[in-house]
C-alpha beads as a LAMMPS data file, in Angstrom:
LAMMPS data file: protein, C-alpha beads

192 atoms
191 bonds

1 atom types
1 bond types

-500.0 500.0 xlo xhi
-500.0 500.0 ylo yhi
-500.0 500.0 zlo zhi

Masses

1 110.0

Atoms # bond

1 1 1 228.132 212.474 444.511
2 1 1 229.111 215.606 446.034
3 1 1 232.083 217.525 443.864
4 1 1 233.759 220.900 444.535
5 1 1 234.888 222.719 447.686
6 1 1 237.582 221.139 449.185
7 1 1 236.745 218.401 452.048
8 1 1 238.564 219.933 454.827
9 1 1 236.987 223.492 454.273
10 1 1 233.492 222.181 455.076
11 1 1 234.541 220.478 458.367
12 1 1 236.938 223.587 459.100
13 1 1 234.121 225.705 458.731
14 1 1 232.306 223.463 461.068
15 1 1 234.422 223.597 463.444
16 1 1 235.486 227.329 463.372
17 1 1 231.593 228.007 464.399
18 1 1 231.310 225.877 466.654
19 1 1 234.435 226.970 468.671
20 1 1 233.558 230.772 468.078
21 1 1 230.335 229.738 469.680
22 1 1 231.864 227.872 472.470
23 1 1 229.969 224.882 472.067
24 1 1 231.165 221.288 472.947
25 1 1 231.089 218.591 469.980
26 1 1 228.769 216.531 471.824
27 1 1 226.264 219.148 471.745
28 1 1 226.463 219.938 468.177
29 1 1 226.250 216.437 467.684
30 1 1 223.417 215.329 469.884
31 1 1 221.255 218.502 468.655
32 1 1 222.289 217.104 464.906
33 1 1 221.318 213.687 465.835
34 1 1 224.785 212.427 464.582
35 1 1 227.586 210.626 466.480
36 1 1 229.884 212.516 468.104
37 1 1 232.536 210.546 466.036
38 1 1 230.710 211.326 462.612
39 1 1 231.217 214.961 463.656
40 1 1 234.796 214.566 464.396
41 1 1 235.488 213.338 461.164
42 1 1 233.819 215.681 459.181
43 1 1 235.410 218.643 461.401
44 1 1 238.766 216.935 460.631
45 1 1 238.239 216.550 457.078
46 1 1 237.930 212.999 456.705
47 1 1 234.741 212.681 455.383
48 1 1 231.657 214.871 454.117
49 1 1 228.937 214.770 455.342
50 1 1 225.540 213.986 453.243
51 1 1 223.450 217.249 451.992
52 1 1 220.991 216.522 455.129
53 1 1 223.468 215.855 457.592
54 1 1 225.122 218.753 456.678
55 1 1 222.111 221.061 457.031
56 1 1 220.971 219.387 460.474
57 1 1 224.727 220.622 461.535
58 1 1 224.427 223.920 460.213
59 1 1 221.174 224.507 462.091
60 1 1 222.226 222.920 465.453
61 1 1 225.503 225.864 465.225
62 1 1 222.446 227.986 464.934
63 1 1 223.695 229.153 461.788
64 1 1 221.675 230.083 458.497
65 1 1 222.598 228.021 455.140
66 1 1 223.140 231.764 453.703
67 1 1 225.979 232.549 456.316
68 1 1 227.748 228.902 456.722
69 1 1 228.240 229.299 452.781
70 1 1 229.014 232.574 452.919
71 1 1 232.763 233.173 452.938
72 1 1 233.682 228.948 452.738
73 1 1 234.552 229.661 448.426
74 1 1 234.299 232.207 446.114
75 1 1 236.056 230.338 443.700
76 1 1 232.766 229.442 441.009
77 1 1 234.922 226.473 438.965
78 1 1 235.232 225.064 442.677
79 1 1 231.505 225.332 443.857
80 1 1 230.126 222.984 446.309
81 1 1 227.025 220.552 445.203
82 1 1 225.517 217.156 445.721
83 1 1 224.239 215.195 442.899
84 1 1 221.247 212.861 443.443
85 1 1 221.434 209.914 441.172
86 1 1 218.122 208.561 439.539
87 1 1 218.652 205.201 441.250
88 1 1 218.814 206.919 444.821
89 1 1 215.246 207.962 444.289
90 1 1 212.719 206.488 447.145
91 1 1 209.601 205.254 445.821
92 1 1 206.920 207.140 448.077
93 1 1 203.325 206.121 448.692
94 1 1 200.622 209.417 448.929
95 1 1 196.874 209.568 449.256
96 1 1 194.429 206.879 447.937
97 1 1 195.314 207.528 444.608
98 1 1 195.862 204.900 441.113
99 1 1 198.763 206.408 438.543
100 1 1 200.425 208.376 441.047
101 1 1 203.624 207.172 441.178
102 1 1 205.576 209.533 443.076
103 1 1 209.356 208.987 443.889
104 1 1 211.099 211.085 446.596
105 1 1 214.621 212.856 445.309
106 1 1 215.210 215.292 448.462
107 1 1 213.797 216.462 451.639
108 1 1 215.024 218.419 454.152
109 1 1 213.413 220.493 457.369
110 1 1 214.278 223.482 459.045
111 1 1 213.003 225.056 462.068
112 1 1 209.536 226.761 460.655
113 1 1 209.368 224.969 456.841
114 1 1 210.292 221.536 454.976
115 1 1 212.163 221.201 451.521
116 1 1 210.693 218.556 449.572
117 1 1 210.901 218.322 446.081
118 1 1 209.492 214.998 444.154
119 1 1 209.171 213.192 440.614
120 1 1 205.862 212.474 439.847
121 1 1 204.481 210.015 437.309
122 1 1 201.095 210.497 436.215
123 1 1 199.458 207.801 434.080
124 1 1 196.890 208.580 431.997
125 1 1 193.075 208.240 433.577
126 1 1 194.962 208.511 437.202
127 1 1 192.576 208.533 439.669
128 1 1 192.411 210.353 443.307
129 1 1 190.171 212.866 445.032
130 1 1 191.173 216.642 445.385
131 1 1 194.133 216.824 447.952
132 1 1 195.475 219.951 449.848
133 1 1 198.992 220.329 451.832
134 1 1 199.942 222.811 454.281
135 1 1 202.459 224.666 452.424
136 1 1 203.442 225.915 448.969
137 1 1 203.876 223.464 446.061
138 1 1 205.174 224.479 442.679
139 1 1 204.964 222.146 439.640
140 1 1 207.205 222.043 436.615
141 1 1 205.516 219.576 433.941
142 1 1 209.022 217.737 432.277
143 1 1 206.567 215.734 429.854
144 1 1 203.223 215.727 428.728
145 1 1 199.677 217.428 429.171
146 1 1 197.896 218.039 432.199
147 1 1 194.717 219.599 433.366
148 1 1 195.445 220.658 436.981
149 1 1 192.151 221.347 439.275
150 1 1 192.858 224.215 441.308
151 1 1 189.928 225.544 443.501
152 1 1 187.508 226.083 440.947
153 1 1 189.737 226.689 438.348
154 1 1 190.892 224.303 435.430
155 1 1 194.687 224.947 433.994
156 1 1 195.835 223.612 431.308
157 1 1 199.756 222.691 431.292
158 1 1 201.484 221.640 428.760
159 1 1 205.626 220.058 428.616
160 1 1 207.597 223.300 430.268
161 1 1 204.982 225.167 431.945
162 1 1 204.797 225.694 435.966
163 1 1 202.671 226.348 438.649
164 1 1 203.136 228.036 441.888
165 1 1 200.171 228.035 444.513
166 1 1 199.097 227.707 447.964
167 1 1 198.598 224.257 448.838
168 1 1 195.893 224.303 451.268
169 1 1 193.465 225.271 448.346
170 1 1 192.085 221.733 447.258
171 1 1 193.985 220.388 443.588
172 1 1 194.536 217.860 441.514
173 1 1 196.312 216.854 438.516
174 1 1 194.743 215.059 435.699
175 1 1 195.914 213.265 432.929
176 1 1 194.036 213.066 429.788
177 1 1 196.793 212.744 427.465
178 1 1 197.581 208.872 426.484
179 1 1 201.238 209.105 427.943
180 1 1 202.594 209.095 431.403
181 1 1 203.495 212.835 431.961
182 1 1 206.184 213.419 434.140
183 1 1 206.147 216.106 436.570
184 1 1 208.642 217.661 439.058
185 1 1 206.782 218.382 442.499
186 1 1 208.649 221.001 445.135
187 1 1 206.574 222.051 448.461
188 1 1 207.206 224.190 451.099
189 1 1 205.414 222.710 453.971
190 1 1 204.803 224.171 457.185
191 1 1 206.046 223.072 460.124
192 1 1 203.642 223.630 463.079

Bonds

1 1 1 2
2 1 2 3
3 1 3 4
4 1 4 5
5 1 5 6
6 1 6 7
7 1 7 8
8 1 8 9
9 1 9 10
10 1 10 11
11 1 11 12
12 1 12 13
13 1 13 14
14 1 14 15
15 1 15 16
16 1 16 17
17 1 17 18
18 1 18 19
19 1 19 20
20 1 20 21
21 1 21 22
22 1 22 23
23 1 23 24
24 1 24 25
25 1 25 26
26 1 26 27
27 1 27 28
28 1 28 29
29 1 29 30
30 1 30 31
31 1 31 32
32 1 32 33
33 1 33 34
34 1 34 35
35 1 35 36
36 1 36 37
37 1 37 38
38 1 38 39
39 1 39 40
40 1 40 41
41 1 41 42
42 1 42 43
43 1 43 44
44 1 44 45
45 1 45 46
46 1 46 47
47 1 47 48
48 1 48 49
49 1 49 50
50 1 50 51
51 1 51 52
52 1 52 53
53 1 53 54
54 1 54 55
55 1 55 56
56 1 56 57
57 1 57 58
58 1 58 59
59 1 59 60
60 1 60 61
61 1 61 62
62 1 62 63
63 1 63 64
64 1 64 65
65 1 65 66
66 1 66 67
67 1 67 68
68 1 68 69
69 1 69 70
70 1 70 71
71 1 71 72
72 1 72 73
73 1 73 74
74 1 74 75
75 1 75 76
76 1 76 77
77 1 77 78
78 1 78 79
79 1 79 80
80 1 80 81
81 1 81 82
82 1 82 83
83 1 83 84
84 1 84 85
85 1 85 86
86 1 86 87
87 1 87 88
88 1 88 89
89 1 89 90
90 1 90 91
91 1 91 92
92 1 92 93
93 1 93 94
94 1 94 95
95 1 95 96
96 1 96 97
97 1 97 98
98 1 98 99
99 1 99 100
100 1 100 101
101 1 101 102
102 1 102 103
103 1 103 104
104 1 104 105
105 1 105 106
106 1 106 107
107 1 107 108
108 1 108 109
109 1 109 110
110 1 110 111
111 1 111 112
112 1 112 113
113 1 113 114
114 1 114 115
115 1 115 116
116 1 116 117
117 1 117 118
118 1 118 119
119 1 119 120
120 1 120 121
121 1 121 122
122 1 122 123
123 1 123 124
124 1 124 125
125 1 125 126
126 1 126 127
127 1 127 128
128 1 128 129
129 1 129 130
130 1 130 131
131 1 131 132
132 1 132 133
133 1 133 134
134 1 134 135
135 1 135 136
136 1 136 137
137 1 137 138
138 1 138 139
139 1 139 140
140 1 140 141
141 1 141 142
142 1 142 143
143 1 143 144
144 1 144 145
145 1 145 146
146 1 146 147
147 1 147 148
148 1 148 149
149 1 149 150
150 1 150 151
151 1 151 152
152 1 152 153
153 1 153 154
154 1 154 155
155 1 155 156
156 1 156 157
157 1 157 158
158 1 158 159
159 1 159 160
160 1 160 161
161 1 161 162
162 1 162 163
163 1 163 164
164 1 164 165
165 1 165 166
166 1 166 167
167 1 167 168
168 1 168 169
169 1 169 170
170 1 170 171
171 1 171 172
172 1 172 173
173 1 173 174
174 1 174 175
175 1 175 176
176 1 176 177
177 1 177 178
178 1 178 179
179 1 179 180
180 1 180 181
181 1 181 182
182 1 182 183
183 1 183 184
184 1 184 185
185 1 185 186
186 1 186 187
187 1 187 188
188 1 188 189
189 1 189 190
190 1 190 191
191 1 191 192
């Protein structure tokens, strides 16, 4: 559900870039990977686009999040957001791995780095070998008690506590506990 700014200022804003730039709709749209008609609509305020839509527009204007946003409402009981509704998560399948159930809530990638953030699941006695990404992850334990294998380090984290660390060293997250622990996953991957 996406609440706030008013539709036609997101599509005038669209447009007002795009014109300043003197770039043609079809170009917007086939360097968004949208339809030419999608982008019409949304320039002409008759629909909104989705969160990642809206950011692979943004960055075919060859504009920066910071700046589309930056004059489009000051007006903070009016601010623009998308909610993500529990039901729209994806279940998503990493790594060899038993009690990892991981479900995907948003992703999104710009030129040099990709959003991701992720609800994790962790059953107790999970099992799966030491992983490492190519990026920065940071870890917000919702529920539960974890031991989390970082290099050759063992951290304890307990319901509230958070984690911030360079992927590529090899980790894993164990759960001792008895209950699931639940576990909100964000990385900042790479893009080569």
């Amino acid at each position: 559900m996406t609440k706030g700014i008013e539709i036609g200022l997101i599509g005038k804003r669209i447009k007002e870039i795009r014109l300043s730039k003197e770039y043609k709709l079809t170009d917007i749209a086939l360097k968004a990977k949208v339809s030419k008609g999608l982008l019409s609509r949304v320039e002409n305020g008759r629909t909104i686009p989705s969160l990642p839509v809206l950011f692979a527009i943004i960055s075919a204007l060859e504009e920066s999040a910071a700046s589309f946003f930056e004059n489009l409402n000051t007006n903070y009981d009016n601010c623009f957001y998308q909610v993500i509704r529990k039901e729209e998560y994806q279940p998503l399948i990493k790594e060899d791995s038993v009690g990892f159930n991981y479900f995907s809530i948003f992703s999104y990638s710009f030129t040099d780095i990709t959003f991701q953030s992720v609800l994790l699941h962790l059953e107790p006695d999970s099992k799966r070998e030491p992983v490492t990404t190519d990026g920065m992850e940071y870890i917000y334990l919702i529920d539960g008690e974890i031991e989390y294998k970082l290099g050759n380090e063992n951290i304890q984290l307990k319901k509230g506590d958070s984690i911030f660390f360079d992927g590529r060293i090899p980790h894993l997250k164990i759960n001792n506990s008895g209950k699931i622990a639940v576990i909100l996953v964000i990385y900042l991957l790479f893009n080569k």
